[in-house]
C-alpha positions as CSV (number, residue, x, y, z in Angstrom):
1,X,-59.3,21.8,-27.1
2,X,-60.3,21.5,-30.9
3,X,-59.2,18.1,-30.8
4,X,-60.6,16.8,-27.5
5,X,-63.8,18.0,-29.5
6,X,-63.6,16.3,-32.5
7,X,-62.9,12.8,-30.3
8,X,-66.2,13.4,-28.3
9,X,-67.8,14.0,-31.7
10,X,-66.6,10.4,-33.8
11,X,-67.5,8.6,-30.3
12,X,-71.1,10.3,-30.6
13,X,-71.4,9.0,-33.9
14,X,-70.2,5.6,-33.1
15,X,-72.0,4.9,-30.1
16,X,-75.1,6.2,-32.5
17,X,-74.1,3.5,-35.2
18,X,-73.8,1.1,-32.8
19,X,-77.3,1.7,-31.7
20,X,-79.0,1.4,-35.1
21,X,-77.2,-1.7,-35.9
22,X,-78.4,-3.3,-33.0
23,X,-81.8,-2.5,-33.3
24,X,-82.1,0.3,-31.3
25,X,-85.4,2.4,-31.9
26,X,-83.1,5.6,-32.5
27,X,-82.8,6.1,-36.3
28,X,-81.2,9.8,-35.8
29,X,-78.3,10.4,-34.2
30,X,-77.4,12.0,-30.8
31,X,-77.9,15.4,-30.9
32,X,-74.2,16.7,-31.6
33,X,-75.5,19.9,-33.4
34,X,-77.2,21.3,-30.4
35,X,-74.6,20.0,-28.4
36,X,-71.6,20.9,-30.0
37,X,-71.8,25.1,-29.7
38,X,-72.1,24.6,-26.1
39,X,-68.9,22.5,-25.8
40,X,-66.8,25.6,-28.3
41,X,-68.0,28.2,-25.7
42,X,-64.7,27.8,-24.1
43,X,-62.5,30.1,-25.4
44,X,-59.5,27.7,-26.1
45,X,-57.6,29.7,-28.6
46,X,-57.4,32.9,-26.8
47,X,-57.0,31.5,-23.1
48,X,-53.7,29.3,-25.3
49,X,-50.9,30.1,-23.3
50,X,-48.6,31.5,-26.6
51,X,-45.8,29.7,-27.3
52,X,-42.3,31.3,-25.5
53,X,-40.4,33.0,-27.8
54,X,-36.8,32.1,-27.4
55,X,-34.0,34.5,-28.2
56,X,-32.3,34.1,-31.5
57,X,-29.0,33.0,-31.7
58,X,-27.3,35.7,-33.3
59,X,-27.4,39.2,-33.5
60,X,-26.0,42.2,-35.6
61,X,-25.2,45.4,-33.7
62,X,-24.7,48.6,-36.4
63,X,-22.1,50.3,-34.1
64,X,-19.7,53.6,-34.8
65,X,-16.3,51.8,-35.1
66,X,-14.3,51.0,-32.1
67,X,-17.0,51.6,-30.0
68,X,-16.9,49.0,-28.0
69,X,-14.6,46.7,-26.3
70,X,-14.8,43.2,-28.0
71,X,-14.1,41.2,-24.7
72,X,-18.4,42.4,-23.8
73,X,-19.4,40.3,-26.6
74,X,-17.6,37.5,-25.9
75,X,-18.6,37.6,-21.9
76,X,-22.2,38.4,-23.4
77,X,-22.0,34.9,-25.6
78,X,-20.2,33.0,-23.3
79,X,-23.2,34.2,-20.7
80,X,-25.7,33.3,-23.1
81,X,-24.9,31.6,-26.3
82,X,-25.8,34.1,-28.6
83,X,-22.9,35.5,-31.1
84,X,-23.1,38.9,-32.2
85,X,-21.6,40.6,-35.0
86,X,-21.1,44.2,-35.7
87,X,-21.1,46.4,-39.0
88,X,-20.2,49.7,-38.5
89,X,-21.4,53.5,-39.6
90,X,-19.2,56.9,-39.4
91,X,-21.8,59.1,-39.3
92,X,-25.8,59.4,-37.7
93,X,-26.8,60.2,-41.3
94,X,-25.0,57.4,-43.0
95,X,-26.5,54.7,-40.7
96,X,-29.9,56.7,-41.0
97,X,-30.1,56.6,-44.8
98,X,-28.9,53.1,-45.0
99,X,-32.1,52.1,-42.8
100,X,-34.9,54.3,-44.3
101,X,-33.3,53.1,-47.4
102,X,-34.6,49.6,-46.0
103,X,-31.9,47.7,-44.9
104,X,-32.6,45.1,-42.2
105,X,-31.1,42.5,-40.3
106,X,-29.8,44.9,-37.7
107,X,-30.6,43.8,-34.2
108,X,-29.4,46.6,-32.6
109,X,-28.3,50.2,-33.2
110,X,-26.4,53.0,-31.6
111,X,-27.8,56.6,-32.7
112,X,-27.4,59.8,-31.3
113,X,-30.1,61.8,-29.1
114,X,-31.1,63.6,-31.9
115,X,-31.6,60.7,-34.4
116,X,-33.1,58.9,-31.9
117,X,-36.2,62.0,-32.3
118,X,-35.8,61.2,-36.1
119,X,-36.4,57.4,-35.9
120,X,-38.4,57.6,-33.3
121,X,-40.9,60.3,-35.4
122,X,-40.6,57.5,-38.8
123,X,-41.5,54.5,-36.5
124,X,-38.2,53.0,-36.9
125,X,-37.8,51.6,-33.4
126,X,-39.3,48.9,-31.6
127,X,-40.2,50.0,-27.8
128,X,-38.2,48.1,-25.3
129,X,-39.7,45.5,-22.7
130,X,-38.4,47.0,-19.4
131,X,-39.2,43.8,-18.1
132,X,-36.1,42.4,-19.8
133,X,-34.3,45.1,-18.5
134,X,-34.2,45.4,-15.3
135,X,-30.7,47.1,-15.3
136,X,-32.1,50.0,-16.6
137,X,-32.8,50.7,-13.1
138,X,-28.9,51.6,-13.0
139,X,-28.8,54.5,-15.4
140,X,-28.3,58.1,-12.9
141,X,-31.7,60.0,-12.6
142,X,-30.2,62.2,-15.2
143,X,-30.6,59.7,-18.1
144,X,-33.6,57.9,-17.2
145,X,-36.2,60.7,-18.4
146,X,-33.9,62.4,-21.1
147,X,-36.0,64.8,-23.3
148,X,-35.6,62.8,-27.0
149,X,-36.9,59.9,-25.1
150,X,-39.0,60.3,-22.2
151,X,-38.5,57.0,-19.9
152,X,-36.2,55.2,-22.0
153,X,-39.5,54.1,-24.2
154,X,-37.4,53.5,-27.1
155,X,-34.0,53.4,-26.1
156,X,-30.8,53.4,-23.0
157,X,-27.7,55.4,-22.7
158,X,-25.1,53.7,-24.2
159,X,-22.2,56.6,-23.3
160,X,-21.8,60.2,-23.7
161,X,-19.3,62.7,-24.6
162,X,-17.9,66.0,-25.7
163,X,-17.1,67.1,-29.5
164,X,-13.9,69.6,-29.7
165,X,-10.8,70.2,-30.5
166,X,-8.0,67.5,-30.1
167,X,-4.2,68.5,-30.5
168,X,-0.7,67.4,-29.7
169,X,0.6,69.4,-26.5
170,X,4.1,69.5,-28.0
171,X,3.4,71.1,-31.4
172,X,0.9,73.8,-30.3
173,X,-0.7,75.6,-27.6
174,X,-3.4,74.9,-26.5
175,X,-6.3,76.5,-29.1
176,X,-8.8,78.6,-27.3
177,X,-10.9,79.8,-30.0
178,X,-12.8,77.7,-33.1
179,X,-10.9,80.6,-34.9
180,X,-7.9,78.1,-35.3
181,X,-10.1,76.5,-37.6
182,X,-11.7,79.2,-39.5
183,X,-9.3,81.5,-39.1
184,X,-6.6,79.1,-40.3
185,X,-2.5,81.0,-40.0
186,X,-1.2,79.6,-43.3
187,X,2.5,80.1,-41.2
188,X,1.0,77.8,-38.8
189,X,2.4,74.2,-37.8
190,X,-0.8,73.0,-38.2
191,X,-1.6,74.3,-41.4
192,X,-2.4,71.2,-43.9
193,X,-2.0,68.9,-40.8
194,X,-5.7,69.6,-39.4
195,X,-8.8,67.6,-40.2
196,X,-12.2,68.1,-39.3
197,X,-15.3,65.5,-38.9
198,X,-17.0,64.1,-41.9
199,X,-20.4,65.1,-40.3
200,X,-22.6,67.7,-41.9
201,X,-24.5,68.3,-38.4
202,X,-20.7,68.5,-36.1
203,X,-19.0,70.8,-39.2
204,X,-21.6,73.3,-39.1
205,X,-22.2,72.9,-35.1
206,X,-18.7,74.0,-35.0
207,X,-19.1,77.2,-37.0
208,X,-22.2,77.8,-35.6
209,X,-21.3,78.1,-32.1
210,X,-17.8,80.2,-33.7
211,X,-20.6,82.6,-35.0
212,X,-22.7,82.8,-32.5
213,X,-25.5,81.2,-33.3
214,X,-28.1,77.8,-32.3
215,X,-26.3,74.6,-33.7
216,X,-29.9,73.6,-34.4
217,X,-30.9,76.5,-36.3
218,X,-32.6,76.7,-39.4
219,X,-32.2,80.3,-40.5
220,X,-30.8,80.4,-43.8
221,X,-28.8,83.4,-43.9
222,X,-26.9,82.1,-40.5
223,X,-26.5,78.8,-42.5
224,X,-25.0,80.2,-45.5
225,X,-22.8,82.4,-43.1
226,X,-21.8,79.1,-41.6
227,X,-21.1,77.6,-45.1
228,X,-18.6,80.5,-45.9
229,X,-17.0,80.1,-43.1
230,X,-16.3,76.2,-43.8
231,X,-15.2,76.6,-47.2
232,X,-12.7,79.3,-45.5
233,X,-11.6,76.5,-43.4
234,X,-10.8,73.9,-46.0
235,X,-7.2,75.4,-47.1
236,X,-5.9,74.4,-44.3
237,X,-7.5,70.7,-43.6
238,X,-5.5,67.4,-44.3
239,X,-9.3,66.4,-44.6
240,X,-12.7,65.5,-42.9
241,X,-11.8,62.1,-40.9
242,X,-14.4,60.5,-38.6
243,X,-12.8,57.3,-38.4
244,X,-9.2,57.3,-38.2
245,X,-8.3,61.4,-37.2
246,X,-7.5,60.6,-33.7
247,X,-4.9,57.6,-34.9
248,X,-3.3,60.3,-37.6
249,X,-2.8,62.2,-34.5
250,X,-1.4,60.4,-32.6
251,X,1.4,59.3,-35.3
252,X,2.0,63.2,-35.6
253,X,1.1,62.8,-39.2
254,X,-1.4,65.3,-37.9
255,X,-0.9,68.1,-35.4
256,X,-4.7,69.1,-34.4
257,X,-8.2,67.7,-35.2
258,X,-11.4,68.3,-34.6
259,X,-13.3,65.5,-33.2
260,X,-15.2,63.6,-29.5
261,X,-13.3,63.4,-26.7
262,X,-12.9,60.1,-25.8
263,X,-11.4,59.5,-29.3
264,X,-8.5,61.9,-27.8
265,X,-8.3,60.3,-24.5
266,X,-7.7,56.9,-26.2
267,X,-5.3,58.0,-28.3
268,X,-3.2,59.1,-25.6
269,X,-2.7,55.9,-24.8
270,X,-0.4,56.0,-28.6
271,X,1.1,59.6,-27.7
272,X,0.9,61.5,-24.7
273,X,1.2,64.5,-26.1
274,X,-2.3,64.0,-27.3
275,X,-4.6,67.0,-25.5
276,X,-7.9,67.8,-26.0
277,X,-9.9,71.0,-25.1
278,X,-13.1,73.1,-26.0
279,X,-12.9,75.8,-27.4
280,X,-14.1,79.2,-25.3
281,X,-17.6,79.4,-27.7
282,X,-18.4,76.5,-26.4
283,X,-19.3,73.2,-28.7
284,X,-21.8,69.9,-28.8
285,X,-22.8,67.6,-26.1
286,X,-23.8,64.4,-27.0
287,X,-25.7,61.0,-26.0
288,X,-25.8,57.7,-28.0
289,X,-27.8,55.4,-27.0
290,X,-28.6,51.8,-28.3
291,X,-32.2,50.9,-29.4
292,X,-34.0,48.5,-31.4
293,X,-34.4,48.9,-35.1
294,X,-38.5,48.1,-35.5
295,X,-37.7,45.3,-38.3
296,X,-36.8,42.7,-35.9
297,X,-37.8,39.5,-35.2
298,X,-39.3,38.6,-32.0
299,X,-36.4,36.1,-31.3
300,X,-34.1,39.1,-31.7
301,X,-36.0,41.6,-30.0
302,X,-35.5,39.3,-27.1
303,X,-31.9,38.7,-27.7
304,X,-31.5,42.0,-28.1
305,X,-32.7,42.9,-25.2
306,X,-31.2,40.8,-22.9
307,X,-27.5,42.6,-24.3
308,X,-28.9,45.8,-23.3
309,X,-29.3,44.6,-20.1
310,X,-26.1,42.9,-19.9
311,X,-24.3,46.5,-21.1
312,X,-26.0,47.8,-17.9
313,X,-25.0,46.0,-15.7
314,X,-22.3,47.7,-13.1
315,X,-19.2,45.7,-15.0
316,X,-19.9,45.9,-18.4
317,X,-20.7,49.9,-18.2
318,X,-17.6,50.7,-16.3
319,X,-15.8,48.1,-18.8
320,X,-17.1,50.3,-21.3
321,X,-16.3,53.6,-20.2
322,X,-12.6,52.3,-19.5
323,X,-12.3,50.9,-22.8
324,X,-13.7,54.3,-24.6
325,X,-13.1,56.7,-22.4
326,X,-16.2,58.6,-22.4
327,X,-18.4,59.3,-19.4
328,X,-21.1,56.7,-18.4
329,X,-24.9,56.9,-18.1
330,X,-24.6,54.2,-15.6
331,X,-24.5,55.7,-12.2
332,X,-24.2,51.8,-10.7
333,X,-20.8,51.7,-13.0
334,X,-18.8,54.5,-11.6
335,X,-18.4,52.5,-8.4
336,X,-15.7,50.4,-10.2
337,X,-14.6,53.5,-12.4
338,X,-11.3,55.1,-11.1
339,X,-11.1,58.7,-8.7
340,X,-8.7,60.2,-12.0
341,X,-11.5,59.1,-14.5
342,X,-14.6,60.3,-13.2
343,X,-12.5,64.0,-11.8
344,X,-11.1,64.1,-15.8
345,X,-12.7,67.5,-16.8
346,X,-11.7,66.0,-20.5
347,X,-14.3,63.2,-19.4
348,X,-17.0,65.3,-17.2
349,X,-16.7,69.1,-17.9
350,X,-17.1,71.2,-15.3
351,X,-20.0,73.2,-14.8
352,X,-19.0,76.2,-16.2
353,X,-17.7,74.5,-19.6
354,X,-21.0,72.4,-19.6
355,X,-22.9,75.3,-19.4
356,X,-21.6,76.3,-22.7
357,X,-22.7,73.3,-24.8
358,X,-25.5,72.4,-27.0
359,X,-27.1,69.1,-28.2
360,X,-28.0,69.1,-31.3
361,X,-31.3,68.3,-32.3
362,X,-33.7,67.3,-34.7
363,X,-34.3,70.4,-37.7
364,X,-37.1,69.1,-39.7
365,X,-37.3,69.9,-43.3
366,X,-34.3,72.1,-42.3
367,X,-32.2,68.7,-42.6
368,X,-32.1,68.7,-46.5
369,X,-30.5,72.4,-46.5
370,X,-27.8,71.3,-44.1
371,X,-27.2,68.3,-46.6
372,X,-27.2,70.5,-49.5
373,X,-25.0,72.9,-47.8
374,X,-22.8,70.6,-46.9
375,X,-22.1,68.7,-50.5
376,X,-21.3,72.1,-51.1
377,X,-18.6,72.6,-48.6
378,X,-17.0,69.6,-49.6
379,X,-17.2,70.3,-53.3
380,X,-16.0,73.8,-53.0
381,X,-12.7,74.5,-54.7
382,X,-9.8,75.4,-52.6
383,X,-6.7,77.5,-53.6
């Protein structure tokens, strides 16, 4: 539109020109002045349509390690044309720091429920255009209004889980109590062949519940109780492992671990002796979910986007579950899941076990004492 006026405005001008050089009476030119404001009346620049964004070509996803199975991303590219590359984190508070330390080029993310209340709180994450995802549609009523994310504003469901104790069937009993942990038999087989996450909010979750008490509390004394009880622990630990603990396992370099369950049932895969239980106490229930970190692009917003709804589609979330064998958010999926998977109280606990388990959640100020605590634990001095 600002062009078409400027046109109108030189052939004004001219025609004007033209009159005074041919002796027209005119001497002063048409009147563009009074003219002109009535022509810029029309709002051209906001009635624009804006120009389409198009989705970039490549993405980063900052994904806990073997999360995924890498055939989605190359049905996801071959769909689309857009490449995506992972980087990975072992821990919610190791990916956390590294982004409110200001790293960026992250597309995409996979945090747990209750990180997802601590980005969400730090405006860290970009809301999602359900009109790009339609396939959100497919998540089970369950997971489409969860509590740390009303309406899946922010974020989907990517897959969720158990954390407890995973063994080898051959070398042990089955352990009933968290007191195999912190109430370690230095006669035991399992004695120096244990290891525990490297997770200050799963550690203490685990003594927590052994004791008694809220995993999300943010008592002190109960804390410090908790501390002791993990520095009690460490005698008889190979190690904290968040990444590998299920693979030492399942060479029998290791005979029990603490750890998620779909870690376990994977392994089993390497060594069927591999088990995996929860203890009587009870222990953490979990949901990640993948979300959109708020530094991105528009272009990869949108690509973004469109892999969340490719992961939600029926085939890629039962492709995921078989590949990690946790339990899916996607009630379209478990059409093409198999009878043994979705009946696998290792994969679904029963009621009764469920009723037992807590999500951990966000603790405020609180956070910096379980930190502290936990440097602590892991600089404590054994025997």
């Amino acid at each position: 539109m600002k062009g078409r006026l400027i046109i109108l405005l030189s052939l004004l001008t001219a025609f004007s020109l033209l009159l005074t050089a041919c002796g027209g009476a005119q001497t002063t030119p048409a009147p563009a002045a009074t003219e002109a404001p009535a022509m810029t009346e029309a709002p051209a620049m906001t009635e624009a349509p804006a120009a389409e964004v198009k989705p970039a070509d490549q993405i980063v996803i900052y994904n806990w390690s073997e999360y995924i199975d890498p055939d989605i991303y190359t049905a996801f590219t071959d769909q689309t044309g857009i490449k995506i590359v992972e980087d990975n984190f072992s821990s919610n508070e190791e990916m956390l720091a590294k982004l409110q330390g200001g790293a960026s080029g992250y597309s995409l993310i996979v945090p747990s429920d209750y990180t997802v209340s601590i980005m969400k709180s730090e405006n860290m994450l970009a809301k999602l255009d359900h009109a790009n995802i339609p396939n959100l549609a497919n998540l089970s009523d369950e997971f489409q209004n969860v509590p740390y994310d009303p309406g899946n504003e922010y974020c989907a469901p990517y897959q969720w889980g158990t954390t407890g104790i995973g063994y080898l069937s051959d070398q042990m009993d089955a352990p009933t109590s968290w007191s195999v942990l912190f109430n370690p038999d230095p006669n035991s087989p399992m004695y120096g062949r244990t290891t525990m996450l490297d997770d200050s909010r799963e550690a203490f979750a685990a003594a927590l519940v052994y004791l008694g008490y809220d995993v999300n509390t943010t008592d002190e004394a109960q804390l410090e109780e908790a501390k002791q009880l993990l520095i009690k622990a460490k005698p008889a630990l190979a190690g904290y492992d968040s990444d590998t603990y299920e693979d030492l396992l399942a060479s029998g370099e290791n005979i029990m671990a603490h750890g998620w369950n779909g870690d376990f049932l994977v392994a089993q895969e390497q060594n069927e002796n591999i088990a995996y239980t929860i203890p009587q106490e009870g222990g953490v229930i979990w949901v990640d979910n993948i979300c959109i970190p708020a530094t991105v692009t528009p272009e990869e917003k949108l690509a973004a986007e469109m892999f969340i709804n490719f992961l939600l589609s029926p085939e890629m979330g039962a492709k995921l579950s078989d590949f990690n064998y946790y339990a899916s958010p996607n009630k379209a999926a478990e059409a093409l899941l198999s009878p043994d998977f979705l009946s696998d109280p290792a994969v679904y606990p029963p009621a009764e076990v469920k009723a037992k388990l807590q999500y951990l959640k966000p603790v405020g100020d609180a956070e910096s004492i379980y930190q502290r605590l936990w440097d602590e634990v892991k600089s404590a001095s054994t025997p």
